[in-house]
C-alpha positions, 0 to 999 in steps of 0.5 A: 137763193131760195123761193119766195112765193110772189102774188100776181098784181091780178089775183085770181077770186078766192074759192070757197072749199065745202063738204059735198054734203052740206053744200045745200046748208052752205048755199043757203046761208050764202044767199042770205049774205047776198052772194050767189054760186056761179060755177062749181067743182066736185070730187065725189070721193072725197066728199069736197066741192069747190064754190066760185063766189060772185054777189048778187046783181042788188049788192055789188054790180060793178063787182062780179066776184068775192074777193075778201073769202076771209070775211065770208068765211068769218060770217059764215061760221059764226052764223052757224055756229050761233043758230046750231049750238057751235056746231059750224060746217067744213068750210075752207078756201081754195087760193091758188098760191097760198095752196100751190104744189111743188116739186122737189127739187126745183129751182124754186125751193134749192136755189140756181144752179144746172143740172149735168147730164148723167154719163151712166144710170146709177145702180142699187143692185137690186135683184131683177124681181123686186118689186114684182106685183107692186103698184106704185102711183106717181102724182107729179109732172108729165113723163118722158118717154125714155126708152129705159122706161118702157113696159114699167108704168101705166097712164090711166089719164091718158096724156101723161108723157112727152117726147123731146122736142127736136134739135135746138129747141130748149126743154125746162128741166123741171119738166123731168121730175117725174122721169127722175122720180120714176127713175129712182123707184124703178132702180130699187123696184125693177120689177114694180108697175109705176102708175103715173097722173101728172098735175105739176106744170112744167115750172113744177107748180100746181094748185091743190084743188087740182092736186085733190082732183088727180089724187082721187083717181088714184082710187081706181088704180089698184095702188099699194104704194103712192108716191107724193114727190110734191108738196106744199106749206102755208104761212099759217103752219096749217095743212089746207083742209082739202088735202088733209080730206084726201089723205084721209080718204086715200091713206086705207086703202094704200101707203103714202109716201111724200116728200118733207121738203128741202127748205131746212137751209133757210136763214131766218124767216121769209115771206112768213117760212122758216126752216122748221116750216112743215111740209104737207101732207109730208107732216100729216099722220100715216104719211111716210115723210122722206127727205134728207137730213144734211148735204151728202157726199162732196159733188152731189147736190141735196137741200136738207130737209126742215128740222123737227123731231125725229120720224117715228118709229113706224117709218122705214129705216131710210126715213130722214128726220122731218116735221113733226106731225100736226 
């Protein structure tokens, strides 16, 4: 079984994604189509805003938000581009599923099945210093505070971790993403400080608004190396603009690396995915995609990776074929 996105009979209002500096053009044109701003969100280092969108008392007072955001969009950018010679502003939308965030793995794009308590940790034999001196960034679901953990990262954040809770109570295994993924660089890099933002939710799922919003921080953070188990994919194959903006931004100062996905086992097409589907920004230019290729050893469970051409050249060595690039 693997995940198909569903739609909520309540569908949250669409948000309209723009370059923070040409908000005042965007507003502008929107109230010459009788819609207002009513709230608004900002991230200042990659230059993006997002609009809620309502009309106007005179338009529509029984209906206090924009729903259809694709024919805004549509008048938007042919206004523009009829009074500035084609030239038409960044202009986007932000919906929350269509833009949603996910962990790997998960239930929702491997299929059903229990996870098994682990009788020892794994081990690389990798020399205690390696690593030391490298600051990886790790965007996923809270922390576990595991004992084995401690010392190795940081939470600039500030509530990034949780504790078990006591006897009988059950925890979704999902929620220990982050913990597996720190568990996993760590073992290749003892000596590296992990750097630890949480955005996924304890289903694994997060909107990229708030993706973007926490990728920024990790400006801040002195990362070299950031590390995007997450990932999302949209029906029209295109990368939302707002997380390419990010990557853009993020992708001079540190490397990047993001997971392809493991949906490569999907028959056919669903809800508008297939197989050959790319993974962002796992797909995008100066991003390292990692992912794997077939099934590995009998007993261990790994959902191969989309098909697409091989990764190039510059990735590493234990880079699996993913998507091309878009």
């Amino acid at each position: 079984m693997y995940y198909l996105p569903d739609v909520p009979e309540d569908a949250p209002p669409d948000e309209l994604i723009v370059d923070l500096r040409q908000r005042p053009l965007v507003e502008a044109a929107l109230r010459d189509l009788g819609i207002i701003v009513t709230r608004a969100g900002e991230v200042e280092p990659f230059d993006l805003a997002k609009l809620e969108l309502t009309y106007g008392l005179s338009m529509a007072p029984d209906l206090p938000f924009v729903m259809e955001i694709d024919a805004v969009l549509f008048e938007l950018r042919r206004r523009f581009a009829a009074r500035s010679g084609g030239w038409v502003p960044l202009l986007g939308k932000n919906r929350k599923l269509s833009n949603q965030f996910g962990a790997y793995p998960q239930t929702q794009s491997q299929g059903d099945f229990d996870p098994v308590q682990a009788t020892r940790p794994d081990t690389t034999g990798a020399a205690p210093a390696t690593g030391r001196g490298v600051r990886v960034g790790v965007l996923d679901t809270k922390l576990y505070r595991h004992p084995d953990l401690d010392g190795h990262y940081e939470t600039p954040a500030g509530d990034t971790t949780f504790d078990l809770p006591g006897p009988g109570t059950a925890t979704p295994w999902e929620n220990g993403h982050a913990t597996f993924v720190a568990g996993l660089i760590l073992a290749q890099a003892p000596a590296a400080t992990l750097v630890v933002r949480d955005v996924l939710d304890s289903d694994g799922r997060a909107s990229a608004w708030d993706t973007v919003v926490e990728l920024a921080g990790f400006l801040e953070d002195g990362i070299d190396v950031l590390n995007l188990a997450i990932g999302t994919r949209a029906q029209d194959g295109n990368c939302p603009l707002i997380v390419q903006r990010a990557i853009e931004r993020l992708s001079p100062h540190m490397i990047i690396v993001a997971a392809a996905g493991n949906h490569g086992g999907i028959p056919g097409i669903r809800n508008g995915l297939t197989r050959t589907s790319p993974t962002w920004p796992a797909a995008l230019t100066g991003v390292i995609a990692a992912g794997a290729p077939r099934r590995t050893a009998p007993g261990r469970r790994t959902a191969p990776t989309c098909r697409g051409s091989p990764a190039p050249p510059s990735a590493t060595r234990w880079s699996a074929p993913t998507c091309p690039a878009r």
